[in-house]
C-alpha positions in Angstrom: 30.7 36.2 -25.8 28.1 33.8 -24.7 26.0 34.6 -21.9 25.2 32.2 -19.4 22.1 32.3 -17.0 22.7 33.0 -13.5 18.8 32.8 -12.1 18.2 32.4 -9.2 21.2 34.8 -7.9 23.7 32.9 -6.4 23.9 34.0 -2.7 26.6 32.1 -0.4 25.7 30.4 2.5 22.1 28.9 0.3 21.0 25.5 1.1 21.4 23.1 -1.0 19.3 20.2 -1.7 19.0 17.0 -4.3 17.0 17.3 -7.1 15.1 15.0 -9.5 14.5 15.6 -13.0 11.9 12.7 -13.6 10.8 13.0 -17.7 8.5 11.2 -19.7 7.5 11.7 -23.4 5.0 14.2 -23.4 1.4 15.2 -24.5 -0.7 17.8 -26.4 -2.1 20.6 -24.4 -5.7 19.3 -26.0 -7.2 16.6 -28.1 -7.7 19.6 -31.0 -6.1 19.1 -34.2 -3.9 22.6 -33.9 -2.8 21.3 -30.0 -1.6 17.9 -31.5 0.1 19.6 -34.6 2.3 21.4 -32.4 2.9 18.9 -30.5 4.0 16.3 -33.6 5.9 19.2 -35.0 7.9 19.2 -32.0 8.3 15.8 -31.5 8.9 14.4 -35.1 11.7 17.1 -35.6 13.9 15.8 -33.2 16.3 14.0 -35.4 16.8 11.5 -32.8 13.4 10.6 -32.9 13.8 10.3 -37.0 16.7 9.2 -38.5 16.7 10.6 -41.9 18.2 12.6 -44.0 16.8 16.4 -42.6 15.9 17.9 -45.6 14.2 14.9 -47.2 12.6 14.3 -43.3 11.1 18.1 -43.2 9.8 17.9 -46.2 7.8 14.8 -45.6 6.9 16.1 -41.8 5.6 19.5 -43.5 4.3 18.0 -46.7 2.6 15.0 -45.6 2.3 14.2 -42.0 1.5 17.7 -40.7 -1.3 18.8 -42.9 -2.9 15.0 -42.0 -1.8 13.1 -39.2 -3.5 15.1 -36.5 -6.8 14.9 -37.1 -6.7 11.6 -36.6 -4.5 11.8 -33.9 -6.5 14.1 -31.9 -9.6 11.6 -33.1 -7.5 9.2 -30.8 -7.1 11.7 -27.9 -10.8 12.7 -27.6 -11.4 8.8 -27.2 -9.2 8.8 -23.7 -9.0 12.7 -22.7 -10.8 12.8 -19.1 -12.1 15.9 -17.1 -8.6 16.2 -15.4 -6.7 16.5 -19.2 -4.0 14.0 -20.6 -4.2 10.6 -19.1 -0.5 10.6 -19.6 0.5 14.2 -17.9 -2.4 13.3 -15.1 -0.4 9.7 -14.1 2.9 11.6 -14.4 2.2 14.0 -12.4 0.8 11.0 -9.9 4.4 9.2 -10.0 5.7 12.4 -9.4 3.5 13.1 -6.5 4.0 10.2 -5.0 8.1 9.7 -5.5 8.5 13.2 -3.8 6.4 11.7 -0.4 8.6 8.3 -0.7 11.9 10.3 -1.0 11.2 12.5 1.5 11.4 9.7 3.6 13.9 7.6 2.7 16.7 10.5 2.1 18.1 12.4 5.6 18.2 15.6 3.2 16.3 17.8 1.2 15.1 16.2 -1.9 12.8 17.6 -4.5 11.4 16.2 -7.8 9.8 18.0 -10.6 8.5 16.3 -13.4 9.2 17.3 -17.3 8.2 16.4 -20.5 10.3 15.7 -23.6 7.9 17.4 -26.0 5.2 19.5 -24.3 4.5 21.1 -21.3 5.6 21.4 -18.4 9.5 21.0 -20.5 12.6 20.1 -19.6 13.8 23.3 -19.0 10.7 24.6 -16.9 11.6 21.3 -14.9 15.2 22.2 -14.5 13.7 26.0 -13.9 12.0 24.2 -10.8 15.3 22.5 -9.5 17.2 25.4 -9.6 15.0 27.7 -7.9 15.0 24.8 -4.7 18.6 24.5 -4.4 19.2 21.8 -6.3 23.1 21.3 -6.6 23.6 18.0 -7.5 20.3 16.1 -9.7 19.4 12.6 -10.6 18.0 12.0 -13.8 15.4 9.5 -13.9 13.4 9.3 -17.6 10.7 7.1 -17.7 11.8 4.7 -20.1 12.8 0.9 -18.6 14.3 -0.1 -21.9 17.1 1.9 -23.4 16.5 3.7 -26.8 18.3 6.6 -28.5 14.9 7.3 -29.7 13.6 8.2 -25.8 16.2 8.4 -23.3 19.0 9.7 -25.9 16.9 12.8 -26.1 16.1 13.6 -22.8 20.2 13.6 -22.2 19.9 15.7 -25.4 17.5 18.3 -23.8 19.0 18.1 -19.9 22.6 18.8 -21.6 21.6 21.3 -23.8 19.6 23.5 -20.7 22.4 22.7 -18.8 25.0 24.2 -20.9 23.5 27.4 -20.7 23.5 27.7 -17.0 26.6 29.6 -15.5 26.7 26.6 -12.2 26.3 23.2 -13.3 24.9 20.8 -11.3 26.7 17.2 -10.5 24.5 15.0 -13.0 24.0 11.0 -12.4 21.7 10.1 -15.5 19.7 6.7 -15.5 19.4 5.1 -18.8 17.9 2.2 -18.2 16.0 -0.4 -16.0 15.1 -2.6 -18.0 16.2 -5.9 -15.6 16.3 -4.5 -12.5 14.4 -7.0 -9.7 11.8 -3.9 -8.0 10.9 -3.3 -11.8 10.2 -6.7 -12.6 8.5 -7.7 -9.6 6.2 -4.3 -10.0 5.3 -5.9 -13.7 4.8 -9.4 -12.1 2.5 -8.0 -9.2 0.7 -5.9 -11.6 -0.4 -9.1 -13.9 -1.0 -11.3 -10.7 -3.3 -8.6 -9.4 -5.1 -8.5 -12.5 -5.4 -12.4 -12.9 -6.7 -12.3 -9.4 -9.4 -9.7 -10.0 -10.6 -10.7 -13.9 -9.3 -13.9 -14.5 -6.1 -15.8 -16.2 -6.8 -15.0 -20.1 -5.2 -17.8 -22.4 -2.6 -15.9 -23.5 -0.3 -13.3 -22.3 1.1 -10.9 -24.7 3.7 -8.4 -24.0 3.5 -5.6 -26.1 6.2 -2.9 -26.3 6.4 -0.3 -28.3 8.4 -0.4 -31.9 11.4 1.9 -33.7 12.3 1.3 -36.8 14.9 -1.8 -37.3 17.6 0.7 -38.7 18.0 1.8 -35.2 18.6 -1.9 -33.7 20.6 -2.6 -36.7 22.5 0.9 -36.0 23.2 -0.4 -32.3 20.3 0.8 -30.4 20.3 -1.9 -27.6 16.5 -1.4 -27.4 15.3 -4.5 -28.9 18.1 -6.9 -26.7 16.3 -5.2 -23.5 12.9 -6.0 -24.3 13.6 -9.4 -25.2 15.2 -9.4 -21.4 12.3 -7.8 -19.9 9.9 -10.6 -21.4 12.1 -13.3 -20.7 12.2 -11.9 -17.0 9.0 -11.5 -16.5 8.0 -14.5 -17.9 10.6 -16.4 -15.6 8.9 -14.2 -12.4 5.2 -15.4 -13.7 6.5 -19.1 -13.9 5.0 -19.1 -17.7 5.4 -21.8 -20.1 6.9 -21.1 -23.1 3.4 -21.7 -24.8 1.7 -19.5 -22.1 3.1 -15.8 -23.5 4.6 -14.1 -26.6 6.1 -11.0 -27.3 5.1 -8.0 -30.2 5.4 -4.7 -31.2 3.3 -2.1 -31.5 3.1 1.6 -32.7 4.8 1.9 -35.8 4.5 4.9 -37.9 5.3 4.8 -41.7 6.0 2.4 -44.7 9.3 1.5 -43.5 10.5 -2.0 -41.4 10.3 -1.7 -37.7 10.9 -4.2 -34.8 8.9 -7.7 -35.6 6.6 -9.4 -35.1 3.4 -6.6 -35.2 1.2 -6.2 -32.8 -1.7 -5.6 -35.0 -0.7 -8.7 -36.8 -0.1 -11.1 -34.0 -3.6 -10.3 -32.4 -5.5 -10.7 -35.9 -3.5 -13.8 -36.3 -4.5 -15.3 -32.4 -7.6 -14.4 -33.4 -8.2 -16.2 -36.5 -7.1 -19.1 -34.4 -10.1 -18.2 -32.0 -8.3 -17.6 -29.0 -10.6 -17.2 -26.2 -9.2 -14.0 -23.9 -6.0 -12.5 -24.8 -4.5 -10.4 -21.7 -1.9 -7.5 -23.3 0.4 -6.7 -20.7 2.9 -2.6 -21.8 6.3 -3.5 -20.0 8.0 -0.6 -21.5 5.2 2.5 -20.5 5.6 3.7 -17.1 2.7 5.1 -17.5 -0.8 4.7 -19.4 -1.2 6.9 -22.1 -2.4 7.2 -26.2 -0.4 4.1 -27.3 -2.4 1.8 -24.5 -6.0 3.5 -23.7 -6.6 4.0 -27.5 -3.9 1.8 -29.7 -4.2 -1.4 -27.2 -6.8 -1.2 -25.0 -9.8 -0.1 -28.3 -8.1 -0.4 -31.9 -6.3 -3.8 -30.9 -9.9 -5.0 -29.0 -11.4 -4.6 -32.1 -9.2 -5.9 -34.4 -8.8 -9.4 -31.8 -12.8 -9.6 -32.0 -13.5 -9.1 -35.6 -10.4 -11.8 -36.3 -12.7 -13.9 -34.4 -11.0 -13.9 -31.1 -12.7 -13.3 -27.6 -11.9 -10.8 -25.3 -8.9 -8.5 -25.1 -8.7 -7.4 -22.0 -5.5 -5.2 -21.2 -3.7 -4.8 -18.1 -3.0 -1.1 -17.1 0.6 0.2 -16.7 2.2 0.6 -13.3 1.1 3.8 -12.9 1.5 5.1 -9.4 1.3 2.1 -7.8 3.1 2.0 -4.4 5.5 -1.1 -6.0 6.3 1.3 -8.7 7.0 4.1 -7.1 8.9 2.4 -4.1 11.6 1.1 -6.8 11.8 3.9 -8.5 12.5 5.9 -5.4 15.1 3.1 -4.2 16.4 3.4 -7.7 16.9 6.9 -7.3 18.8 6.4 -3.7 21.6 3.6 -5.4 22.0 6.3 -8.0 22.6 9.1 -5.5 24.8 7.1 -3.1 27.6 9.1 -1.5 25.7 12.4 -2.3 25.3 14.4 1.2 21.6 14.3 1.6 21.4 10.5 1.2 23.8 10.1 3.9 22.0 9.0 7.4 24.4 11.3 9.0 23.3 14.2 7.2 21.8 16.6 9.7 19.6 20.3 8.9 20.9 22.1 12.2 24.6 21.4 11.4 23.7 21.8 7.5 22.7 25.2 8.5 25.2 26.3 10.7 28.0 25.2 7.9 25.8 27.3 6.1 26.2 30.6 8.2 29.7 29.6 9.0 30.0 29.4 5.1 28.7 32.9 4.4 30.6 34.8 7.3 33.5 33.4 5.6 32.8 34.8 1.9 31.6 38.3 2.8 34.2 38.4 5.5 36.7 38.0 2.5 34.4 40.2 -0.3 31.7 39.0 -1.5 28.8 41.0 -2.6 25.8 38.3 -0.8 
């Protein structure tokens, strides 16, 4: 028989409290070859991250990419690794931060978040680990993903459900997949590129890079590519952008195969051959800043826009913690937890507590062991 994990002891009469699981991607533990091996290993075998046949997959993963790809890789983190570790982990952990302050406030009940990592430390489970130990009977899932992709936010259901199933008392579960249109989001992104206009200049261009998947997985039904294309169109809309003004790429493929068109690369060497002045590269879809913008945007495509004989690419930094960012992700979180007790405005501790007691008379007064 299976055996299902009961930690922390249930005890009656425990308070309860809301809990969010907020998850982005994840990160090597250092910018060392053997950290970013492990960390590829782990992330490249998830099969939702690479749709191919397994056995023909693993053998490229273990014969090719592993024994390569990460000294170059961990090249690339040395270039944006600070004092404090992963930009990525370091902003995360920001967001985090700073949603557990705004919830506090907005929700009448307890409310805790803990942040976790697809691939990496601190996990999914260790984040989960955290909810449980706090109470949490009913959770919100919240990945860091604005656009959909089976790629992203189809494994982090993947990992929440797996944990999950091995736990004897299941939470309720409201899972976010997506927020790709919502208004708070796209006037974050619109605020963020006016406050950079504002500070450095309006470049000539803005381009709105997102990051690729292969197009087997659009033409397979992912709706990741429809919700950029939204996104951009939004934005652009909110900016009051001529069509002429903007344009849209992708960036971060990985392999000889077709992914999402047109190229990054290949759009700022061609707007460079046609010696565009000052290109400003706007990351709708990364909550937060992290290898594919500090290193892949913000350096690689600099150079390859200057050396096309463009200008200056300068790069606007994700949302980050920003107060805009992490207000709508917190009101986000609130619609999603409607009707739950602690974000009721009647929800009070003193009577929470003496249901509480009330509660646990009642079970040992009929048996129970605590």
């Amino acid at each position: 028989m299976p055996t299902f994990q009961s930690s922390p002891p249930y005890e009656h009469g425990s308070p309860d409290s809301l809990g969010v699981l907020l998850v982005n991607l994840g990160t090597p533990d250092q910018p060392t070859p053997g950290a970013v091996r492990r960390y590829l290993r782990e992330f490249l075998s998830d099969p939702r991250v690479v749709e191919l046949p397994r056995a023909l997959w693993l053998l490229a993963l273990y014969g090719v990419v592993l024994p390569f790809r990460p000294l170059r890789s961990a090249h690339a983190y040395q270039k944006i690794w600070t004092d404090q570790g992963s930009p990525l982990l370091r902003i995360s952990e920001d967001i985090a931060s700073a949603l557990q302050e705004k919830l506090s406030q907005r929700f009448a009940g307890p409310v805790h978040a803990a942040l976790g990592m697809s691939y990496g430390s601190p996990s999914i489970p260790t984040a989960l680990d955290r909810l449980y130990a706090e109470g949490a009977k009913r959770i919100v899932v919240l990945p860091l993903y604005p656009q959909y992709s089976s790629t992203t936010t189809g494994s982090v259901f993947d990992a929440t459900t797996a944990m999950l199933s091995k736990r004897r008392w299941v939470p309720e579960l409201r899972f976010i997949n997506h927020y790709h249109d919502s208004p708070g989001y796209i006037a974050a992104l619109a605020a963020s590129v006016t406050d950079h206009w504002e500070q450095h200049g309006r470049g000539d261009k803005l381009l709105l890079s997102f990051h690729g998947i292969p197009k087997q997985t659009l033409i397979n039904g992912d709706p990741y590519h429809c919700q950029c294309l939204k996104t951009a169109r939004l934005l652009a809309n909110s900016l009051q952008l001529d069509d002429e003004d903007w344009l849209l790429a992708f960036q971060s493929r990985l392999g000889r195969g077709e992914w999402l068109r047109p190229y990054a690369d290949e759009t700022i060497a061609e707007l460079g051959r046609n010696g565009l002045g000052h290109l400003d590269v706007l990351c709708p879809g990364f909550a937060a800043d992290c290898l594919e913008t500090l290193e892949e945007t913000a350096m690689q495509n600099r150079d390859i826009f200057h050396e096309s004989g463009g200008g200056d690419l300068r790069y606007i930094p994700a949302l980050n913690a920003r107060d805009d960012h992490v207000a709508f992700l917190a009101r986000l979180i609130e619609k999603h937890a409607g009707g739950w007790p602690e974000s009721s405005p009647d929800w009070s501790e003193s009577e929470a507590a003496r249901e509480r007691d009330r509660s646990r008379e009642r079970a040992l007064t009929a048996g129970a062991e605590r």
